[in-house]
MARMITI-145614 format. One record per residue (C-alpha): x, y, z; residue in three letters. Coordinates in pm, 1 decimal. Layout:
N
- X|Y|Z|Ala
...
***
This chain:
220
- 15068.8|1303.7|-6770.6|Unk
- 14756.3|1229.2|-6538.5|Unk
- 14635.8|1590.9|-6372.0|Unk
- 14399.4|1601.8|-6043.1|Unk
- 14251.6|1882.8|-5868.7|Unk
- 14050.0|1899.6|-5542.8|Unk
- 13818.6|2175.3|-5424.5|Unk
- 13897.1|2558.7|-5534.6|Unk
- 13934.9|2752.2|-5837.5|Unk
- 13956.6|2667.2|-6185.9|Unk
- 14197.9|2368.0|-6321.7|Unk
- 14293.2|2558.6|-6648.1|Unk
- 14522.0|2456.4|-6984.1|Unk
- 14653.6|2770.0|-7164.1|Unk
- 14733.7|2747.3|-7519.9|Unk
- 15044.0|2497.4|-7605.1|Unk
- 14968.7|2332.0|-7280.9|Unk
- 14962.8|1939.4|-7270.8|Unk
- 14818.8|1707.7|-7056.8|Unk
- 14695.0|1357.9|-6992.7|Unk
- 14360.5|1251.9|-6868.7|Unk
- 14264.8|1509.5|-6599.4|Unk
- 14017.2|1430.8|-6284.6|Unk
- 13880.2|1811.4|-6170.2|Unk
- 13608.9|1868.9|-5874.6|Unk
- 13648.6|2290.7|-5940.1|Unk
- 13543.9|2384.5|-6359.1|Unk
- 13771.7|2286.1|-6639.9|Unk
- 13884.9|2512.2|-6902.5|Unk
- 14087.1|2434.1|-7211.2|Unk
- 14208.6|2698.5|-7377.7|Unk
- 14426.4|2629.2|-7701.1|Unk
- 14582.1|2306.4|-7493.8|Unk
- 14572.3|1953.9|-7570.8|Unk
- 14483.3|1681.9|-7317.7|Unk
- 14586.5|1321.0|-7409.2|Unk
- 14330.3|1099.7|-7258.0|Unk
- 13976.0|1231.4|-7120.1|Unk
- 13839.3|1477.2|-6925.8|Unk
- 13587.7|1499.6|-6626.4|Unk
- 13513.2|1784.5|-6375.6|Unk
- 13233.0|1830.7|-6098.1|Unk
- 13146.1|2118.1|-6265.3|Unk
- 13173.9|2233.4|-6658.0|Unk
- 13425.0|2208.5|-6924.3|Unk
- 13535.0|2498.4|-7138.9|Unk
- 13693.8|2371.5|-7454.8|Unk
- 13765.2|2703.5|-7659.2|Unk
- 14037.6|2499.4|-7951.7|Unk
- 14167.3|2266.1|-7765.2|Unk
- 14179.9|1912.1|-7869.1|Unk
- 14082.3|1608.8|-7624.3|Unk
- 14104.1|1246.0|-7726.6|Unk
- 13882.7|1084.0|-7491.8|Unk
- 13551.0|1158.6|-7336.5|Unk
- 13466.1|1462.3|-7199.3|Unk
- 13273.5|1421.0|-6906.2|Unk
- 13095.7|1737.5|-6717.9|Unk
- 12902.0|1756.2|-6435.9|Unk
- 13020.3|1424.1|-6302.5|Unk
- 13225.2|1455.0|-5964.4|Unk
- 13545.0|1243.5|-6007.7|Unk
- 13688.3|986.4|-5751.7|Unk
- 14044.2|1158.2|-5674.2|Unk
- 14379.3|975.4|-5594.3|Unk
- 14508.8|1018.4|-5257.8|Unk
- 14665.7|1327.0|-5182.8|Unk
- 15006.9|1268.4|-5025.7|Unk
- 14957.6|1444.3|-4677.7|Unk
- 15281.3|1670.9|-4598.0|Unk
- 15296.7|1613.4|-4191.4|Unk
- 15601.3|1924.6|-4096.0|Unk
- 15731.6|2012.5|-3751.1|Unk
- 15993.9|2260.3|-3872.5|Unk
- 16292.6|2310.7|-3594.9|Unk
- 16275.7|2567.6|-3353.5|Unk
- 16695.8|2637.6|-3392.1|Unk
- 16817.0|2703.2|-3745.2|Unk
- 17161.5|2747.7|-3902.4|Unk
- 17130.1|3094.2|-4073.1|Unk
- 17101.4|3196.2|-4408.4|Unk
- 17233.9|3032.1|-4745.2|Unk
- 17318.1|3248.8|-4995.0|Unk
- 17552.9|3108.7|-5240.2|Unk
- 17599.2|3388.8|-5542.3|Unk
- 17931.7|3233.0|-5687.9|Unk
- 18083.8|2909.1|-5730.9|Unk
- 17960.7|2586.8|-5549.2|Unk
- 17867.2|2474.7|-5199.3|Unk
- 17747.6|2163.6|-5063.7|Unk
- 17519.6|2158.6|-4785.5|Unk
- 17398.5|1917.8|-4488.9|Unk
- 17086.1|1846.5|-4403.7|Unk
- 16946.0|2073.1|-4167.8|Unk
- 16753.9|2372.5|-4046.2|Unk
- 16821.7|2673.8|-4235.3|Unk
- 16669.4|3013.4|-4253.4|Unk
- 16627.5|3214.3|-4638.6|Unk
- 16819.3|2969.1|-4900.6|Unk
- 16935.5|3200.6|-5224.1|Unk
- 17120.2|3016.6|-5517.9|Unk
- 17219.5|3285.1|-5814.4|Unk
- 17256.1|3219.0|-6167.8|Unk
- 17558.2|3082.3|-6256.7|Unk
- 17623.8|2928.4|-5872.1|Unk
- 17559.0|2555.9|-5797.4|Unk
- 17441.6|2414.2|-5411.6|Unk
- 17449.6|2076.7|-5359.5|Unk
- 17264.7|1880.4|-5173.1|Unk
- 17251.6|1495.2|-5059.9|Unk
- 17008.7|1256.7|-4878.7|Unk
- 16814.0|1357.6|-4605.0|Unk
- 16601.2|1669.3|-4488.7|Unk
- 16664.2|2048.6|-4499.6|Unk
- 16443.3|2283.4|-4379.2|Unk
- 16400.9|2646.2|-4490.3|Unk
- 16183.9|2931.3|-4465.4|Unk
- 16210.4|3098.2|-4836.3|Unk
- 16374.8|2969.8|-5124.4|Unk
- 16485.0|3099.8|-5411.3|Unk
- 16674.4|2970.4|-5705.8|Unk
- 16835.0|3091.4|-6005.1|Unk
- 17146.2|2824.7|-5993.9|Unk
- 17182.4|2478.7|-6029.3|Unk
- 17063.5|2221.8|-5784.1|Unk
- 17308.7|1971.0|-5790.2|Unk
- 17106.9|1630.0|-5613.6|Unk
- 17305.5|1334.6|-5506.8|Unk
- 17019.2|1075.3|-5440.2|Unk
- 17206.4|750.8|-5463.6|Unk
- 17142.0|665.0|-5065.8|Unk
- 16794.0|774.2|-5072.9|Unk
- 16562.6|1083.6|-5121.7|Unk
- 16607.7|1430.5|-5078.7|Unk
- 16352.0|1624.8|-4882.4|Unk
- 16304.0|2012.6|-4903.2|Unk
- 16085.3|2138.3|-4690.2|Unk
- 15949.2|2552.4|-4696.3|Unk
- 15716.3|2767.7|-4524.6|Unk
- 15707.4|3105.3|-4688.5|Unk
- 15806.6|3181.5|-5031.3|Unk
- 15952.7|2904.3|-5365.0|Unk
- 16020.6|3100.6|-5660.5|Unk
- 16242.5|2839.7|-5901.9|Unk
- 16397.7|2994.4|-6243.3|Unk
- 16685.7|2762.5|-6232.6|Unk
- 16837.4|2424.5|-6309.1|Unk
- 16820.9|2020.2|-6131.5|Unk
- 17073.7|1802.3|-6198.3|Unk
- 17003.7|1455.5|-6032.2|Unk
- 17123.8|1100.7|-6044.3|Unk
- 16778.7|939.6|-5961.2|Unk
- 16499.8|945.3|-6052.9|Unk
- 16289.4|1220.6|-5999.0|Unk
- 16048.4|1138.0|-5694.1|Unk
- 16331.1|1119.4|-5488.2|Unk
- 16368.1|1530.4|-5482.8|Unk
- 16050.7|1635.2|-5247.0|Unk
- 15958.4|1987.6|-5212.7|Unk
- 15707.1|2014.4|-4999.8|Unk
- 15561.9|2378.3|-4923.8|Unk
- 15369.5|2482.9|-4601.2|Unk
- 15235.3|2819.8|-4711.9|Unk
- 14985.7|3006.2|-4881.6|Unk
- 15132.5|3210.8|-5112.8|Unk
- 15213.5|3080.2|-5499.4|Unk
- 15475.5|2829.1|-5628.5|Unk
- 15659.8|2982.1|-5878.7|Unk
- 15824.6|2723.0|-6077.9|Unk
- 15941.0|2942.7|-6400.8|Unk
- 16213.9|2726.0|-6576.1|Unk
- 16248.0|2320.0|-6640.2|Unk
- 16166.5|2147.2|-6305.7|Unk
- 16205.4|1781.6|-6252.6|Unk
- 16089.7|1591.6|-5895.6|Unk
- 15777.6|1623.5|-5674.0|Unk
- 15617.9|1925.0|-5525.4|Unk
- 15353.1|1897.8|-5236.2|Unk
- 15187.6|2246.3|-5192.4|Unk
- 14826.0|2182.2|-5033.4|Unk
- 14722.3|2516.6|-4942.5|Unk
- 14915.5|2702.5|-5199.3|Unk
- 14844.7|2749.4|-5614.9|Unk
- 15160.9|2577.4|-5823.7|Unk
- 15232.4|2760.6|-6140.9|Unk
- 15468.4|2510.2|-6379.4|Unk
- 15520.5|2794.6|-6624.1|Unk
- 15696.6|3038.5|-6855.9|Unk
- 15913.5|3074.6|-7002.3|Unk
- 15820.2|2762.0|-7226.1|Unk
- 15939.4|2411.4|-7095.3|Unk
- 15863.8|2051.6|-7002.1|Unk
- 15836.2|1970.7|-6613.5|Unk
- 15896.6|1598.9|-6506.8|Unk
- 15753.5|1445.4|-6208.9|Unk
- 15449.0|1463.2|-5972.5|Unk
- 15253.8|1785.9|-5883.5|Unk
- 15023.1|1802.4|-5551.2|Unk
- 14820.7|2145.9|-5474.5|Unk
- 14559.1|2359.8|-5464.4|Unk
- 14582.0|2467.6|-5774.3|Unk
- 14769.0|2414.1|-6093.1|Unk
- 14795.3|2633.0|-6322.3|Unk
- 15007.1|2511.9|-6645.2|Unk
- 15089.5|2838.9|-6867.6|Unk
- 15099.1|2823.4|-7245.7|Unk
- 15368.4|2585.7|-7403.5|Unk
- 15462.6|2442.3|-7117.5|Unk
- 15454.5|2065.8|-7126.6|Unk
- 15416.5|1800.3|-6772.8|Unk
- 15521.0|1468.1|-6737.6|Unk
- 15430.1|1272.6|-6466.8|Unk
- 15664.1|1059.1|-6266.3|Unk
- 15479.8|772.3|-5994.9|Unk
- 15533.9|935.2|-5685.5|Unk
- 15637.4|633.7|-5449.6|Unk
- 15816.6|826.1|-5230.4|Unk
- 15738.0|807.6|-4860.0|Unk
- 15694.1|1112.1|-4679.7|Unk
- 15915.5|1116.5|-4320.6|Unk
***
């Protein structure tokens, strides 16, 4: 349940929110959450009813972990959209261009690495990891409000995002997301997240609960 932050805005708990121990360079601010373990920040720490079981350390820069680095050439030829609104479809690896599963529709997708420019998905993400991880690679746009069904464990589904703009991960999520210039949002409506959570910024929105996963997957 271990949360780290590097260098930017605020690393924030809204109320319902649970956490473990949680290293922050930026300003900590608990409101309403509950962090298992301690808490230390660079800056100050803003407990307004939230309870904390360890120390509370402020003022005190912390010694991160590594972050993973995300190291992406994407493909200069790609295969075209994927839109899948009904039904099923499985997919290759590859380069592909906007990547739209509906609600209702499951892709599914096996070892190796796709590439895509937007994603969105309302569907189910159907991951057959047995032969190794799955690597999902973006450069514009993740909005999530959808479903994972995996048969291993969950670092072996890697989303790792390129671009600036937010994360959107709005329903139960469960593998490893890599978004270094970007802010993650693991929120509403209320759920549990499983895995391991690289960015910016993390922001965890109120009842939402994160579980971490070791993240011992290497990168390609």
């Amino acid at each position: 349940d271990n949360a780290g932050t590097g260098a930017g805005d605020d690393t924030v708990l809204h109320n319902g929110a649970t956490s473990g121990s949680i290293l922050s360079i930026p300003p900590v601010k608990l409101l309403g959450s509950s962090v298992s373990g301690s808490v230390q920040s660079g800056s100050g720490v803003q407990n307004v009813g939230a309870t904390v079981t360890g120390a509370v350390i402020a003022n005190s820069v912390p010694t991160l972990p590594a972050f993973p680095q995300l190291n992406v050439t994407f493909p200069a030829q790609s295969i075209g959209d994927v839109n899948v609104q009904v039904g099923s479809r499985t997919l290759a690896p590859g380069s592909y261009d906007n990547l739209s599963v509906a609600m209702g529709a499951t892709l599914s997708l096996r070892t190796g690495t796709y590439y895509f420019k937007t994603v969105h998905v309302s569907g189910t993400l159907n991951l057959e990891t047995s032969a190794g991880a799955i690597h999902m690679d973006v450069q514009s746009s993740v909005l999530y409000d959808g479903s994972i069904v995996s048969n291993g464990d969950p670092s072996r589904f890697v989303l790792g995002y390129v671009g600036t703009g937010p994360v959107l991960i709005h329903s139960t999520f469960s593998g490893v997301i890599i978004a270094p210039n970007a802010t993650l949002q693991l929120g509403l409506p209320k759920g549990a997240h499983t895995g391991a959570f690289f960015a910016s910024q993390i922001k965890v929105f109120q009842g939402v609960q994160v579980t971490q996963v070791p993240f011992a997957c290497t990168l390609p």
